[in-house]
N, C-alpha and C positions, 0 to 999 in steps of 0.2 A: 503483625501477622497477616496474611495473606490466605484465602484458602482459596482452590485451583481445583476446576472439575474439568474434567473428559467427557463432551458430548462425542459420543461415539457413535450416531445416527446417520454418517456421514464420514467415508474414509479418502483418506486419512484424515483422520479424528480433529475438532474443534477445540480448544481451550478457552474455557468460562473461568473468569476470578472474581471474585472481590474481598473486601475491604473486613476483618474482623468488626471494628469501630469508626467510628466519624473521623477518627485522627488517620486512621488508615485510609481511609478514602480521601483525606486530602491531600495525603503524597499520593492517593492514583488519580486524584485530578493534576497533581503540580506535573509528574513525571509520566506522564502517561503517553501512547504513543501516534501517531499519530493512523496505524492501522485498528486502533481501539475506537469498539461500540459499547455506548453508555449507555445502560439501560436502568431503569425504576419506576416505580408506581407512581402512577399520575397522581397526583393534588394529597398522597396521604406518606404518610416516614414510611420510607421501604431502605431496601440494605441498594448500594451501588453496585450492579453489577457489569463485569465485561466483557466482550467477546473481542480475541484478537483475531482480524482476519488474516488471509494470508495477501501475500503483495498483489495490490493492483485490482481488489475487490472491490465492492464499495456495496451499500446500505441494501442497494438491490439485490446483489447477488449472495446472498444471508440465504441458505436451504431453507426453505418453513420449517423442517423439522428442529433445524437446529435454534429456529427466531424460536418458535415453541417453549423449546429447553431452557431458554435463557428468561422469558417471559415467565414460566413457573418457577425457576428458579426465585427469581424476584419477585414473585407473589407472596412464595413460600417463608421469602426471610423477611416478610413484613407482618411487624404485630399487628394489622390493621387490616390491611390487603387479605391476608391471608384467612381472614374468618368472613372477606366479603366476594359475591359473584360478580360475573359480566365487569370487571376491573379493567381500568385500560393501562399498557405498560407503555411507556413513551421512550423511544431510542433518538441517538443519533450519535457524528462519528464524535471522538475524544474531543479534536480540532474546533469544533463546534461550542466546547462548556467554556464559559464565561463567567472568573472569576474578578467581583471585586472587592476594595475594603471596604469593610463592615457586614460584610459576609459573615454569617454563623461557618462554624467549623462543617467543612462538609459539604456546607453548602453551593449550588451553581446557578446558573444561569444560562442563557443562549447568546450566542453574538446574533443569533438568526433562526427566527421563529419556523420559518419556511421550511428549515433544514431537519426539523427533527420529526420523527414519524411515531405512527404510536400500535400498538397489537391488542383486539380485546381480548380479555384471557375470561370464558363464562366461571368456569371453577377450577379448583386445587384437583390435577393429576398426581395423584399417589405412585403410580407405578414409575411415571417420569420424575418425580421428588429421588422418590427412592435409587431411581440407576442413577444418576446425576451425584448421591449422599455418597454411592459406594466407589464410587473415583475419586472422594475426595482427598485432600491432599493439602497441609498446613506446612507454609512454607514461611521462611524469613527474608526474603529478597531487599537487596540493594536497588529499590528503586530507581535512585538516581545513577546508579553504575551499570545497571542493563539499558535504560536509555540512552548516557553517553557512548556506552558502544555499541548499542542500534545505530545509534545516530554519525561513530566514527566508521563502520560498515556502511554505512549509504554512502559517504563521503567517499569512499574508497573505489564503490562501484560508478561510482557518475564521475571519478576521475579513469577508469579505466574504461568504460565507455566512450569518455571524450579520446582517450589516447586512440584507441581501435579505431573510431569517427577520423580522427587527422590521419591515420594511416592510411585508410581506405580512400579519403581525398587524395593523398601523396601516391596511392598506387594508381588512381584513376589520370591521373594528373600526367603523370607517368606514361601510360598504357597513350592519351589523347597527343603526347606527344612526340612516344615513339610513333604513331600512326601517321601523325600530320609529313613525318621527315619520311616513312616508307612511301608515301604518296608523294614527295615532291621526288623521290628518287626515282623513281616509277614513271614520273613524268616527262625525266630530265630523259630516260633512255626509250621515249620511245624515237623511232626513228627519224620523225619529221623534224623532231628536237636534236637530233646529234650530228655532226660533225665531223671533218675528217682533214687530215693533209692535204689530201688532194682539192679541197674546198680555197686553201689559200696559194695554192701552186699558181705560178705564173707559166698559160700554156704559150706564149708568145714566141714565136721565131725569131725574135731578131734581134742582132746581135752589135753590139758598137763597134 
């Protein structure tokens, strides 16, 4: 099971999920996507949570309000975090978790330290817990079948892309060689260039 919030601090609206259990959080590190921010309480057991951005966002461009929302979210579902202040939440994208074996269930890592950022959260906003609880929303998701068709939609668009890309060379293409032939035409008539009958007439008078 999956549960799915609506940060609605920011429209069109945010979606925040995660993981009921540690087994569910490892299909959302297995299948996860590659627009997914991964966020949890630094150094103590917090719940996984994640923001999906929208395409072509990246780490910076996260509203504060909505880094906020996801930051108490994950204060909140931590037995630890959440009875302590000034906690720090550490993010960064999906792309970036690093699992291997002998990994506890659940458990990640970084390919790259550099890459992940972190939010102090000083205490538990109740009013943000609370708008964040009444969007929520338990769901059963096929993990792995909403990825493979994210991921056969990407494929589809960076082939349609490439098609448009060779069109636009074949019209350019095109266009640079009807030009080149209006210019040699152009050239061939002006006058200094043309020719006539009278150019090869023999005006000679004489006659055998």
């Amino acid at each position: 099971m999956v549960f799915y919030f609506t940060s609605n601090v920011v429209s069109p609206p945010m979606t925040i999920f995660m993981g009921i259990d540690k087994y569910e959080n490892e299909d959302l590190i297995k299948w996860g996507w590659p627009e997914d921010v991964w966020f949890h309480v630094d150094k103590v057991s917090s719940a996984h949570v994640y923001l999906r951005l929208r395409p072509n966002q990246t780490l910076d461009d996260i509203p504060s309000k909505v880094l906020e929302d996801c930051a108490q979210l994950v204060k909140a579902n931590s037995i630890q975090g959440n009875k302590m202040n000034n906690v720090d939440v550490v993010y960064t994208m999906w792309e970036n978790l690093k699992k291997t074996q002998g990994m506890e269930v659940g458990q990640v890592g970084f390919h790259k330290q550099k890459l992940v950022q972190s939010i102090r959260v000083e205490k538990r906003m109740n009013e943000i817990v609370n708008r964040l609880n009444k969007t929520k929303e338990e769901r059963h998701p096929n993990l792995q079948a909403e990825r493979e068709e994210r991921d056969r939609i990407e494929r589809e668009d960076k082939k349609k892309i490439l098609r448009e890309q060779k069109e636009r060379e074949k019209e350019e293409e095109k266009r640079k060689k009807e030009a080149a032939e209006l210019r040699n035409y152009s050239s061939l008539m002006k006058p200094e260039n043309m020719t006539s009958n009278r150019d090869f007439c023999d005006d000679s008078d004489d006659f055998m």
